[in-house]
Backbone as a printed PyTorch tensor [residue, N CA C, xyz], in Angstrom:
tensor([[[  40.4750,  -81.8790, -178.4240],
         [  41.8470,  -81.4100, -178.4060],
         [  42.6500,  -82.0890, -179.5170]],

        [[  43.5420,  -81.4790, -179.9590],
         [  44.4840,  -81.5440, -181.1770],
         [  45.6550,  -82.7970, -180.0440]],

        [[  46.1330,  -84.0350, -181.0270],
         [  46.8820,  -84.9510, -180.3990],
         [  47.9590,  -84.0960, -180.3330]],

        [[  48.6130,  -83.4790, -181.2190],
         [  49.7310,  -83.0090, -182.0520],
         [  50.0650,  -82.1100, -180.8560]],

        [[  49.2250,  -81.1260, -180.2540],
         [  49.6840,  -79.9690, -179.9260],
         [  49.5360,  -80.5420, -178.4270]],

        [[  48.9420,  -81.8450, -177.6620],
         [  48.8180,  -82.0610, -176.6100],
         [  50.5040,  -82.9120, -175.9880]],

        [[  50.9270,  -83.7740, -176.8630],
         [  51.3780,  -84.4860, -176.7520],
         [  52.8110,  -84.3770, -177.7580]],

        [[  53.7980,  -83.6760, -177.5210],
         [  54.7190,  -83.3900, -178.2620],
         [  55.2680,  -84.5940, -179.1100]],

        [[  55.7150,  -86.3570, -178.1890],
         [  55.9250,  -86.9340, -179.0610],
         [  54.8030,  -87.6710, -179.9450]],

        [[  53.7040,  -86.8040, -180.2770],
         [  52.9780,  -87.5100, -181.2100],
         [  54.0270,  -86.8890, -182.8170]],

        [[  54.7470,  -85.9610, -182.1070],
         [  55.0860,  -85.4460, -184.1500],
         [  56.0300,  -85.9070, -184.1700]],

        [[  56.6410,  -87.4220, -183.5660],
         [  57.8030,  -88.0320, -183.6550],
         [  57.2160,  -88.9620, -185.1590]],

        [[  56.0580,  -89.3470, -185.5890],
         [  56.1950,  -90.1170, -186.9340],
         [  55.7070,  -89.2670, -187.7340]],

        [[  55.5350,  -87.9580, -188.1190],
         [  54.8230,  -87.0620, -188.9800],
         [  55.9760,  -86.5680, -189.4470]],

        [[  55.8180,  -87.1350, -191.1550],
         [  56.9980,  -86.2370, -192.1020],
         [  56.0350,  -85.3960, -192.9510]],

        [[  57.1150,  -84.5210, -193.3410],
         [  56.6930,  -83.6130, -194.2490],
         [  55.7650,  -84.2100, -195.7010]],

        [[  54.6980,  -83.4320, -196.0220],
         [  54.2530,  -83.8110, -197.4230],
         [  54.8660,  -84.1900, -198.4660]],

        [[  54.8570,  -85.7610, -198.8750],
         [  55.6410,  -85.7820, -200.3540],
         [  55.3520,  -85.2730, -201.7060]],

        [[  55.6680,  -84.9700, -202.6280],
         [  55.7540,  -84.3350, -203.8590],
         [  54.1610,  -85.2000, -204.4820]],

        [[  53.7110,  -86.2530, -203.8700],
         [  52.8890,  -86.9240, -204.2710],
         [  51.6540,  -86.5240, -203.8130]],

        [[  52.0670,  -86.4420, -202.4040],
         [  50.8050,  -86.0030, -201.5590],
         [  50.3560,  -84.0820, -201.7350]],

        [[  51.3760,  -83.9190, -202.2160],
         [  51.3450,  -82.1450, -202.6330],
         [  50.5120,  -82.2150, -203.5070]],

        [[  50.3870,  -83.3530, -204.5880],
         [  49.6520,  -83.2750, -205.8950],
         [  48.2880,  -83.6500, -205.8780]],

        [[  47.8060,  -84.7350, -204.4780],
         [  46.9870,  -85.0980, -204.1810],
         [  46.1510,  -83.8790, -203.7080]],

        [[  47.0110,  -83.1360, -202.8720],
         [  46.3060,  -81.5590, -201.9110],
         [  45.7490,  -80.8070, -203.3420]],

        [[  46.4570,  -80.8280, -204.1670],
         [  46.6330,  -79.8910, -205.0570],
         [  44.8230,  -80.2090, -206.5810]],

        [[  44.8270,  -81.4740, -206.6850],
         [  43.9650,  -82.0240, -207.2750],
         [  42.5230,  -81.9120, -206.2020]],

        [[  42.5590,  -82.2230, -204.9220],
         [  41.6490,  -81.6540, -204.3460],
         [  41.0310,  -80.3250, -204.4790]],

        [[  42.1570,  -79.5720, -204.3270],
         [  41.5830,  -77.9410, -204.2800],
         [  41.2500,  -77.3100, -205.6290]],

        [[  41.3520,  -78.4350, -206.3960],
         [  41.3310,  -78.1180, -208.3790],
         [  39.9030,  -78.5050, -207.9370]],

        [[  39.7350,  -79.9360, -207.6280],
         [  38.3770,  -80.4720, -207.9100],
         [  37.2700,  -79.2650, -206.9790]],

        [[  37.6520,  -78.7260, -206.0440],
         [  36.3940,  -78.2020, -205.3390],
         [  36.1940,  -76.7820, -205.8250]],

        [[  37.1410,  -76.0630, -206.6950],
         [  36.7980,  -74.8720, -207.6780],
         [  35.4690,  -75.4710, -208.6320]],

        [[  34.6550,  -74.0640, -208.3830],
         [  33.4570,  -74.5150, -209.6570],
         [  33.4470,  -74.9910, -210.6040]],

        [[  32.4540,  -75.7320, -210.9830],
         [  32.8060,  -76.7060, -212.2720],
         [  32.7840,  -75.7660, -213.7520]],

        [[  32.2660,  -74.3120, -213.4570],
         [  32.4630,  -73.7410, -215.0410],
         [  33.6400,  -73.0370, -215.3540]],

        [[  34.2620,  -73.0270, -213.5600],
         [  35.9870,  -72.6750, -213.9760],
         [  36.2710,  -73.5490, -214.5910]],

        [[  36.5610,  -74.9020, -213.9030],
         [  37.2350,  -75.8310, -214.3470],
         [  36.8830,  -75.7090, -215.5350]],

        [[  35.6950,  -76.1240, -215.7460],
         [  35.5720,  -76.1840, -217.3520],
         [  36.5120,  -75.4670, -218.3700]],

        [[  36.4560,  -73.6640, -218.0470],
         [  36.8160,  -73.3130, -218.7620],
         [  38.9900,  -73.3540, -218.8870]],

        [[  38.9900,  -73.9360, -218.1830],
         [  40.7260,  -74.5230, -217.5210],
         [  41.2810,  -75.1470, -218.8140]],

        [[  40.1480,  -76.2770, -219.6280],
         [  40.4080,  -77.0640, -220.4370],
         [  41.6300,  -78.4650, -220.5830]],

        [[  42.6620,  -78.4100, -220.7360],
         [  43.5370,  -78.6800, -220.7470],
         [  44.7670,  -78.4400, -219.9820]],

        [[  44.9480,  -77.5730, -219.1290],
         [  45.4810,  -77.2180, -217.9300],
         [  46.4540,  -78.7450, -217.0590]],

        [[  47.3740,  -78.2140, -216.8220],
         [  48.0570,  -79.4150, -216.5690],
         [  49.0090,  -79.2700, -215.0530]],

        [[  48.6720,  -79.2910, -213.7590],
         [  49.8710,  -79.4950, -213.0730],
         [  50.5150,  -80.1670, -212.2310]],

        [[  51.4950,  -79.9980, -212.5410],
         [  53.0690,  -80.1690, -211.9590],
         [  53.3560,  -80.1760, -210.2820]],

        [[  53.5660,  -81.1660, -209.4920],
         [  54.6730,  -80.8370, -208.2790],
         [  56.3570,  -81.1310, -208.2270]],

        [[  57.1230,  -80.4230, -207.8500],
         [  58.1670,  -80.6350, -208.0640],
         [  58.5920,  -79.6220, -206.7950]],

        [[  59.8320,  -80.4250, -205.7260],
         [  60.5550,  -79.4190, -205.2860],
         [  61.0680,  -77.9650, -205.1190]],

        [[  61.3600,  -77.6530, -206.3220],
         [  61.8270,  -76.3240, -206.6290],
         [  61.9120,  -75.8870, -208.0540]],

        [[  61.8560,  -74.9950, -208.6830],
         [  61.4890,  -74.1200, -209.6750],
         [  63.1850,  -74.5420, -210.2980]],

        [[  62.7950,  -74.5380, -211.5960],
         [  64.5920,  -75.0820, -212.2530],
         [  65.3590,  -73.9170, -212.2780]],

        [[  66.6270,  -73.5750, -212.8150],
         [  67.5500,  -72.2800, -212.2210],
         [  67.3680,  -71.7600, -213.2960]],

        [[  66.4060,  -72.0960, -214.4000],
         [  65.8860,  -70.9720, -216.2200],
         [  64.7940,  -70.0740, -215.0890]],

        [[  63.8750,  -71.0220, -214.4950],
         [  62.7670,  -70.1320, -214.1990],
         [  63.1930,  -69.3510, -213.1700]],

        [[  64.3720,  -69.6120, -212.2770],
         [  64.8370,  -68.5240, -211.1530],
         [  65.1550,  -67.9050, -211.7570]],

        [[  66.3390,  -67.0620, -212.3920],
         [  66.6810,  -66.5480, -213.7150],
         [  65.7780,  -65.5740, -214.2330]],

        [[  64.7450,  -66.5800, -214.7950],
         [  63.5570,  -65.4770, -215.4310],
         [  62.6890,  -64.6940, -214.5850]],

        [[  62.8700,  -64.9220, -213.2930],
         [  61.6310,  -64.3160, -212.8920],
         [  62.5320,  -63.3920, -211.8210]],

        [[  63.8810,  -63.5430, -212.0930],
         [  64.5880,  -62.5240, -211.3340],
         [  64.3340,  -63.0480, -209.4480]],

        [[  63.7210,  -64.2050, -208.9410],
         [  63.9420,  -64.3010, -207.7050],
         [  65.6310,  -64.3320, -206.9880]],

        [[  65.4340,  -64.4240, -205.9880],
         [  66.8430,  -64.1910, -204.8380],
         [  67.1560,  -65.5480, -204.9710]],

        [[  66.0660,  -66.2690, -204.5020],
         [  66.4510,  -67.5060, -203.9110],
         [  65.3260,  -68.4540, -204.6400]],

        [[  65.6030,  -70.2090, -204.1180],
         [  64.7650,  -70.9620, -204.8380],
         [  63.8970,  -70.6890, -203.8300]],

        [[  63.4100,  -70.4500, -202.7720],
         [  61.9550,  -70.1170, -201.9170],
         [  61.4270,  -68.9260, -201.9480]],

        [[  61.7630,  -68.3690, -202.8850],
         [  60.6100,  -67.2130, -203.2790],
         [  59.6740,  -67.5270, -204.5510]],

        [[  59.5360,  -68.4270, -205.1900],
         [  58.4730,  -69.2420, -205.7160],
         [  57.7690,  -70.0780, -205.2580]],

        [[  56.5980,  -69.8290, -204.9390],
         [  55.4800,  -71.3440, -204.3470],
         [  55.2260,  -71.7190, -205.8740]],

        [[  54.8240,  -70.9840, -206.6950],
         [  54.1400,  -71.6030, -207.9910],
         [  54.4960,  -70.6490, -209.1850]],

        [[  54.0580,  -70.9600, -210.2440],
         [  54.2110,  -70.5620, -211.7910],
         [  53.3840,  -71.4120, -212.3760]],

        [[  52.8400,  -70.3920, -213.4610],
         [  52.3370,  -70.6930, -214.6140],
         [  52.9380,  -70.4160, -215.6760]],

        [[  53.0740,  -71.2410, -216.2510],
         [  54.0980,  -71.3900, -217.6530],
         [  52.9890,  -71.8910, -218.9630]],

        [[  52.9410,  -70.8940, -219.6030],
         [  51.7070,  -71.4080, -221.1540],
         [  51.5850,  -69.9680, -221.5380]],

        [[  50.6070,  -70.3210, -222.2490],
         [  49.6180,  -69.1580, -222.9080],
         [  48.2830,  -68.3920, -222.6180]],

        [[  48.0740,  -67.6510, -221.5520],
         [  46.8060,  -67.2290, -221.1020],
         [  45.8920,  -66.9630, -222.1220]],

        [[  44.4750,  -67.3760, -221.5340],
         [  43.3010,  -66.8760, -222.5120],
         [  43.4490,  -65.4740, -223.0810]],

        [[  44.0230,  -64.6760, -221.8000],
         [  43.8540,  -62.5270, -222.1770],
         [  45.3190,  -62.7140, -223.3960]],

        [[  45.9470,  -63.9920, -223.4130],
         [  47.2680,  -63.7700, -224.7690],
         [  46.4710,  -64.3920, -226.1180]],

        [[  45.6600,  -65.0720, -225.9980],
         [  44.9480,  -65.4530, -226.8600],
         [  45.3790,  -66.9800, -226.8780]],

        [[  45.2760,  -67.9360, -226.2540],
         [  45.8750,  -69.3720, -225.9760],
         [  45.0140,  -69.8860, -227.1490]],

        [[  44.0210,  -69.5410, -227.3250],
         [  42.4260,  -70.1340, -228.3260],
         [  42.9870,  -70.5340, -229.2860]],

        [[  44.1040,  -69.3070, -229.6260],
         [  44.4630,  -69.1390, -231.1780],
         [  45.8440,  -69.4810, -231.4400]],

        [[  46.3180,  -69.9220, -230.5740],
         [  47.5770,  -70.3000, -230.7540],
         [  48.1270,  -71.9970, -231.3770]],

        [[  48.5950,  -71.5380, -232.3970],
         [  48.6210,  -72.6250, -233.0950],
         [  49.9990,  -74.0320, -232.2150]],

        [[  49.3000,  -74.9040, -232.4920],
         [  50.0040,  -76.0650, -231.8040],
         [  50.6750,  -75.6290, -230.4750]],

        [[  50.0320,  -74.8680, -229.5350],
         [  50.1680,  -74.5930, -228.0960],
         [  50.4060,  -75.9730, -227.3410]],

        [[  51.3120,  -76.1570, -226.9590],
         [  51.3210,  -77.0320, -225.4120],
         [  50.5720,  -76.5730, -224.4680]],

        [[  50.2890,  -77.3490, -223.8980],
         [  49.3260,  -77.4960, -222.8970],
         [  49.7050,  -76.0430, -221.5580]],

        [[  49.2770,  -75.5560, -221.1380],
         [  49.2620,  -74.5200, -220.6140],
         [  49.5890,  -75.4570, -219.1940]],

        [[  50.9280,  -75.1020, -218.3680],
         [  50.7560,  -75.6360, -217.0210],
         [  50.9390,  -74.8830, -215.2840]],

        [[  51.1010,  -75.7740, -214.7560],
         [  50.9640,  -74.6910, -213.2290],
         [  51.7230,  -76.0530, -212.6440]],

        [[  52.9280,  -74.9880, -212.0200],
         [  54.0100,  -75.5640, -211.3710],
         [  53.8170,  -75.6560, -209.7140]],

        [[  53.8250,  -76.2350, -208.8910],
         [  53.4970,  -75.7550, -207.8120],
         [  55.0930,  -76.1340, -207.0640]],

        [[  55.6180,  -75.7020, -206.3120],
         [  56.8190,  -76.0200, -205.6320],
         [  56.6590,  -76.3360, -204.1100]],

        [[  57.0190,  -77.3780, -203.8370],
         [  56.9300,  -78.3420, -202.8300],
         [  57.7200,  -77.5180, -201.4010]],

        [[  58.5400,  -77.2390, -201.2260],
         [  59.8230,  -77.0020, -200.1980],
         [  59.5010,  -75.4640, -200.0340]],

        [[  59.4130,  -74.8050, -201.0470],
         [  58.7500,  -73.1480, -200.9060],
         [  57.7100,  -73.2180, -199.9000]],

        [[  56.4880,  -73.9730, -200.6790],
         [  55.3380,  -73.8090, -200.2760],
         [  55.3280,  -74.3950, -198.6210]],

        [[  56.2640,  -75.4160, -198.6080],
         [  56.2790,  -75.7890, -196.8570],
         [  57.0120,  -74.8350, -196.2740]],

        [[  57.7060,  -74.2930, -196.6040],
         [  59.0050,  -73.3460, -196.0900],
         [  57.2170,  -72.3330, -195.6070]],

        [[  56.4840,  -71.2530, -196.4900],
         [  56.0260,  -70.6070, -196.6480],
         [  54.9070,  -71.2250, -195.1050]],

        [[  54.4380,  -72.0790, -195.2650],
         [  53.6130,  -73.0090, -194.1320],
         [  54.0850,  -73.0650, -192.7670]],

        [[  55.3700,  -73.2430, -192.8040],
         [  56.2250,  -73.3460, -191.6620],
         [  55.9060,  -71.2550, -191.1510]],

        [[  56.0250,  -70.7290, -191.9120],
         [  56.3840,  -69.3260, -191.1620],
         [  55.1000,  -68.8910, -191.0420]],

        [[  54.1680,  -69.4900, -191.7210],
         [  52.5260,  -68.4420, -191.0150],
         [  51.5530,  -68.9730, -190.8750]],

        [[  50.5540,  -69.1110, -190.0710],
         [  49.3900,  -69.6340, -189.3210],
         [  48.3100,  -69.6540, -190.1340]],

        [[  48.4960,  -70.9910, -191.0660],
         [  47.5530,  -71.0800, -192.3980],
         [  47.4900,  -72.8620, -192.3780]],

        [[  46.7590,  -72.8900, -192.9210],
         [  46.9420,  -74.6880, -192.9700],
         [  47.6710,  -74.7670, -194.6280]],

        [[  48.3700,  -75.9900, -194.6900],
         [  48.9170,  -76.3550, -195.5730],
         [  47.7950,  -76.1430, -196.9940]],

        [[  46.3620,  -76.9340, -196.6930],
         [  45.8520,  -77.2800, -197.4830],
         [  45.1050,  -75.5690, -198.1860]],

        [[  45.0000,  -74.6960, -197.5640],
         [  44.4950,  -73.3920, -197.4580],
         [  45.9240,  -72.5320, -198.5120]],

        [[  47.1500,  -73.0620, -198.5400],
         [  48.1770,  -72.4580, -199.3190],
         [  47.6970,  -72.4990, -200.3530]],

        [[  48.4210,  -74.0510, -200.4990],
         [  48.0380,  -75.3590, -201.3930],
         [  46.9130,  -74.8050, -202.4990]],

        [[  45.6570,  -74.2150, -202.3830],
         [  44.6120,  -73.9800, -202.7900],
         [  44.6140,  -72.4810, -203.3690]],

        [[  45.4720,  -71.8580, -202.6350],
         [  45.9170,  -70.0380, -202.5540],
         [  46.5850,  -70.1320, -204.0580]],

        [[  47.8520,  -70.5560, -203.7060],
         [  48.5660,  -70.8010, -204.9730],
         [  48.0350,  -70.9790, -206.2990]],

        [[  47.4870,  -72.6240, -206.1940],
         [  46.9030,  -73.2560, -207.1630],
         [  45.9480,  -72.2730, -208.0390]],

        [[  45.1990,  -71.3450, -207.2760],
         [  44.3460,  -70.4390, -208.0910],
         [  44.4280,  -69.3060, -208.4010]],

        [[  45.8840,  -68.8550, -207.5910],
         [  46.3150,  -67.6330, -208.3550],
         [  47.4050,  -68.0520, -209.7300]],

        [[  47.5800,  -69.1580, -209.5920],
         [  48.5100,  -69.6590, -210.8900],
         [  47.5250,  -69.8060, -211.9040]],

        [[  46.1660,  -70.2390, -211.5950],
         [  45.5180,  -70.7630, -212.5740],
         [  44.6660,  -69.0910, -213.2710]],

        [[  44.7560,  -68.3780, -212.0290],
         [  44.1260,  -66.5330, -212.1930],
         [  45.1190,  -65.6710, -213.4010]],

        [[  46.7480,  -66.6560, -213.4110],
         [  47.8660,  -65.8730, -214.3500],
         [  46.7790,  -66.3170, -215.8860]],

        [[  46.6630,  -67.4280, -215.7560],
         [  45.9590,  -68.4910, -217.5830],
         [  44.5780,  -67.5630, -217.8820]],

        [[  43.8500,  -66.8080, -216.7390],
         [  42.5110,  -66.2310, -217.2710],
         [  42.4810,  -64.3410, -217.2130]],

        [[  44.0160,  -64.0470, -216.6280],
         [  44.3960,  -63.0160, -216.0740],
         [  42.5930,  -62.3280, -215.1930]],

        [[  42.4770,  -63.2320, -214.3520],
         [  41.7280,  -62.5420, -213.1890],
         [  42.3150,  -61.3010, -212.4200]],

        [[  42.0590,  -60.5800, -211.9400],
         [  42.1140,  -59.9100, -210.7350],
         [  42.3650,  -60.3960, -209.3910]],

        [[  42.8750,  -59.6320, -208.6460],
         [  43.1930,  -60.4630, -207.0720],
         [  41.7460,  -60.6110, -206.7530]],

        [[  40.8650,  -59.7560, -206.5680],
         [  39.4970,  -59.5840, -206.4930],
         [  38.6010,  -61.2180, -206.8160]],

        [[  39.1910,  -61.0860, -208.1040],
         [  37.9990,  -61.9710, -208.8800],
         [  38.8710,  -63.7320, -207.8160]],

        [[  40.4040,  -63.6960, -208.0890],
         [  40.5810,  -64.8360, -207.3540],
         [  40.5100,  -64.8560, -206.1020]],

        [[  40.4640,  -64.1330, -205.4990],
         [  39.7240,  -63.8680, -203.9760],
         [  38.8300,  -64.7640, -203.9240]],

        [[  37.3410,  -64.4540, -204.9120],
         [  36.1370,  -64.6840, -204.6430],
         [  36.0820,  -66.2810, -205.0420]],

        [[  37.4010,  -67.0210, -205.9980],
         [  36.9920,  -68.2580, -206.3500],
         [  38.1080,  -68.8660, -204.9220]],

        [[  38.7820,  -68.2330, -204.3290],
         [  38.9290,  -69.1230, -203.1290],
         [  38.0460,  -69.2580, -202.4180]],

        [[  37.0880,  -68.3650, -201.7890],
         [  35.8210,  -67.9580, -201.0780],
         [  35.1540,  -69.6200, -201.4270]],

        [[  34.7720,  -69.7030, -202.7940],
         [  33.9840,  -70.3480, -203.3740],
         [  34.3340,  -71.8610, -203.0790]],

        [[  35.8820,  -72.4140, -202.7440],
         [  36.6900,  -73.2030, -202.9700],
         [  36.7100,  -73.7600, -201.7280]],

        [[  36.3800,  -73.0090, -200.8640],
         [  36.0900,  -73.3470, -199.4530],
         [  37.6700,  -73.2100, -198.7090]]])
């Protein structure tokens, strides 16, 4: 049996994930994607942070700051990143308070988002298919 769900004041010392521990979830679910994704990731860089800044709300036309869990901000391989001269590092934003907000409303584990996200942000850099990132969550466990 689950302590949590037996014993109500067990969730009297359980806080929410910090921006740290988001990055920790987040580096996990990087590391257990196949190693010839990763590979081909290269330089790939991400980010936890609270909420998406008010350029990227703006740009992406959302309502609110919780309609972003994540973004990818760079140059995808299908734009030609290869060839792009003095490119910054291609990155993946993940947003902290969304993504719990998003956790809080549906019967998923944190770490199962966490991992959702992470590889459809990383699916924007190789322009996969829902299909194809389907199959590397599958893979991702």
């Amino acid at each position: 049996m689950n302590a949590l769900a037996d014993d109500p004041m067990a969730w009297r010392p359980v806080k929410a994930p910090t921006l740290a521990m988001l990055e920790v979830m987040a580096e996990a679910a990087y590391a257990r994607l196949p190693k010839r994704f990763r590979d081909l990731c290269g330089n790939l860089v991400v980010q936890v942070t609270d909420f998406p800044t008010d350029e990227v709300l703006e740009e992406m036309e959302a309502e609110t700051p919780f309609d972003l869990l994540g973004l990818f901000q760079g140059v995808g391989l299908a734009q030609g990143y290869e060839s792009a001269p003095f490119a910054m590092p291609n990155m993946i934003w993940l947003y902290r308070r969304p993504i719990l907000d998003y956790w809080a409303e549906h019967d998923e584990t944190l770490g199962k988002i966490v991992t959702h996200v992470l590889i459809h942000e990383i699916g924007h850099h190789f322009g996969l298919s829902d299909d194809d990132m389907e199959r590397l969550e599958d893979e991702a466990g």
